[in-house]
C-alpha positions in Angstrom: -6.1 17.0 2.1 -5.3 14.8 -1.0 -7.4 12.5 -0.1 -10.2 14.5 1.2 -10.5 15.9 -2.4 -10.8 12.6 -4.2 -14.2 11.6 -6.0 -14.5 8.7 -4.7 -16.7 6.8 -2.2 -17.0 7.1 1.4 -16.0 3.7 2.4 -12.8 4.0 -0.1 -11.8 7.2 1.4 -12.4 5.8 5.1 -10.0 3.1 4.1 -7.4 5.0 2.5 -7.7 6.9 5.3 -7.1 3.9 7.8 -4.4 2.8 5.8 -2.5 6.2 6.2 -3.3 6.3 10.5 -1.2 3.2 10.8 1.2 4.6 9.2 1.0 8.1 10.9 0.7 6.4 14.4 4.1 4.3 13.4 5.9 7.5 11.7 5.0 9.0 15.3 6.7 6.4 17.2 9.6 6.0 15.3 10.1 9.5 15.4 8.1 10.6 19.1 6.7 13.0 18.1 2.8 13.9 18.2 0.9 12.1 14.7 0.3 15.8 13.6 3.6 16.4 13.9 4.5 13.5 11.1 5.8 14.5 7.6 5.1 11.8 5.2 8.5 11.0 3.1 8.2 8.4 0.7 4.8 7.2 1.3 2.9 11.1 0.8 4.9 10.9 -3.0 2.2 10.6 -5.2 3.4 6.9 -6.4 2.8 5.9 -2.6 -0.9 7.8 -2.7 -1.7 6.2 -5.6 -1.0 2.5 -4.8 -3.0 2.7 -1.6 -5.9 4.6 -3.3 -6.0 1.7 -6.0 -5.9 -1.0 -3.1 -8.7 0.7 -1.6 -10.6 1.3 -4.5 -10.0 -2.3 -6.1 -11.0 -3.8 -2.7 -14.3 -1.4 -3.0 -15.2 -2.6 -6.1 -14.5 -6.4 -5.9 -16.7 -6.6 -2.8 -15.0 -9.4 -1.3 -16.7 -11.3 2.1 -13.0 -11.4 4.1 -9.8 -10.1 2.9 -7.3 -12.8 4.2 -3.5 -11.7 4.7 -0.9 -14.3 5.2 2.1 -13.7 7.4 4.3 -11.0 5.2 7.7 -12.0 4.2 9.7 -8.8 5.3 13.5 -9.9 4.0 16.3 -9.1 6.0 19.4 -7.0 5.9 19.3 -3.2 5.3 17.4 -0.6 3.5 18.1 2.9 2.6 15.3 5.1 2.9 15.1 8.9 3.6 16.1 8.5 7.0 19.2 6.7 6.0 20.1 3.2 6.2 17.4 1.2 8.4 17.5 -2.4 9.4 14.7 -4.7 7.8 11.7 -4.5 8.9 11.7 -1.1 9.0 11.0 0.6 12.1 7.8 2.0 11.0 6.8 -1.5 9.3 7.3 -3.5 12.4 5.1 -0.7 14.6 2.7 -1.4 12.2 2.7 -5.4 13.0 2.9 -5.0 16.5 0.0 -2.2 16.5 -2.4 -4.4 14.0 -1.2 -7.8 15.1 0.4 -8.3 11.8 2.4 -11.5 11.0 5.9 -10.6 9.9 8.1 -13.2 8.7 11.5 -13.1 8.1 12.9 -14.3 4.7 16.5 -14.9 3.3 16.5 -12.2 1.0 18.8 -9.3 1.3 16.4 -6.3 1.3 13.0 -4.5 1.9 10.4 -6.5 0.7 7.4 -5.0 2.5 7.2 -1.2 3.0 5.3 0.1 5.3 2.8 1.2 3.1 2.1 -2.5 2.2 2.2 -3.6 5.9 -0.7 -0.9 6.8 -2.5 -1.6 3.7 -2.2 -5.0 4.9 -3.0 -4.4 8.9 -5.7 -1.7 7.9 -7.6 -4.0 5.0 -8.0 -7.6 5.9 -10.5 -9.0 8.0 -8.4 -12.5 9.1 -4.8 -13.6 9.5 -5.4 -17.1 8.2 -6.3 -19.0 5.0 -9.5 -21.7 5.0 -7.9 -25.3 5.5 -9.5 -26.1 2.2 -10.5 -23.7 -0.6 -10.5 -23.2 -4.4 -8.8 -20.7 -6.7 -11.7 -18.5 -8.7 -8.6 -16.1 -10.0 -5.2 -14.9 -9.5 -3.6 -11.6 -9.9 0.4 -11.1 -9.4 2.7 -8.2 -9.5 6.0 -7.2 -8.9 8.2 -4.6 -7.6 10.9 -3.0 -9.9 13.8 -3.7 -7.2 15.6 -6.8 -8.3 16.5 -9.8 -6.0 18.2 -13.1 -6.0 14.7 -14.5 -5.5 12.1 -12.7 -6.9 9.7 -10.5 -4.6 5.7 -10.9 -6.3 2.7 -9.8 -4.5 -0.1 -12.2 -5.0 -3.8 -11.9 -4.6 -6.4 -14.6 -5.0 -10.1 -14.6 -5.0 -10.8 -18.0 -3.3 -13.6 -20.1 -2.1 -13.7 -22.2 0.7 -14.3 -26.0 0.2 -16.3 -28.1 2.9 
């Protein structure tokens, strides 16, 4: 309904839309039940909404030729969510990597450090699984989370070019 409502483009809606299946069809898993059936905890707060609108959007307006996501360091340990205390990946994360063929890969860090809005936007969004042998660095864009670990967990995006 949210998203229905937005002024935004077709293809951005159809994405945010995408995004939000994987994570219906792995909410429906996780909990069998039907996908209209799921309630959306965390990822229908409006925090959630927004980050996977922006992806979408951004991703609209750069234009890029192939969106490239790298295997996803997921941590390890435990998380506590609305469903109580879930190992890492989360149950819905790692139906999301089996579904889309998404690379998970396990890091020594104590903790969540993909969600599984971030693995869908990352299933539902790229167009290949591996980086060019070669390529160059046109720009760089980082964030980061506000949960604080013993190394720190940053989200980085490149625009690249690949080199012959």
């Amino acid at each position: 309904h949210i998203i229905e409502h937005l002024n935004l483009p077709e293809e951005v809606k159809n994405d945010i839309v995408a995004v939000y299946r994987l994570i219906a069809e792995a909410e429906s898993r996780v909990h069998g039940k039907t996908v209209e059936e799921i309630h959306f905890h965390e990822v229908g707060t409006l925090d959630a909404v927004t980050d996977v609108v922006a992806v979408c959007w951004l991703l609209h307006d750069l234009a890029p030729e192939q969106i490239v996501a790298s295997p996803v360091h997921v941590g390890c340990g435990q998380v506590r969510c609305a469903h109580g205390i879930l190992p890492v990946p989360a149950p819905a994360t790692a139906f999301i990597a089996e579904a889309a063929g998404l690379t998970l890969s396990p890091v020594d860090v104590e903790g969540e450090l993909v969600t599984p809005t971030g693995a869908a936007a990352a299933a539902a969004l790229r167009t290949e699984s591996v980086l060019p042998e070669r390529f160059s660095i046109k720009a760089i864009g980082m964030g980061a989370g506000k949960r604080a670990y013993a190394t720190p967990g940053i989200l980085r995006a490149m625009i690249i070019e690949p080199v012959e």
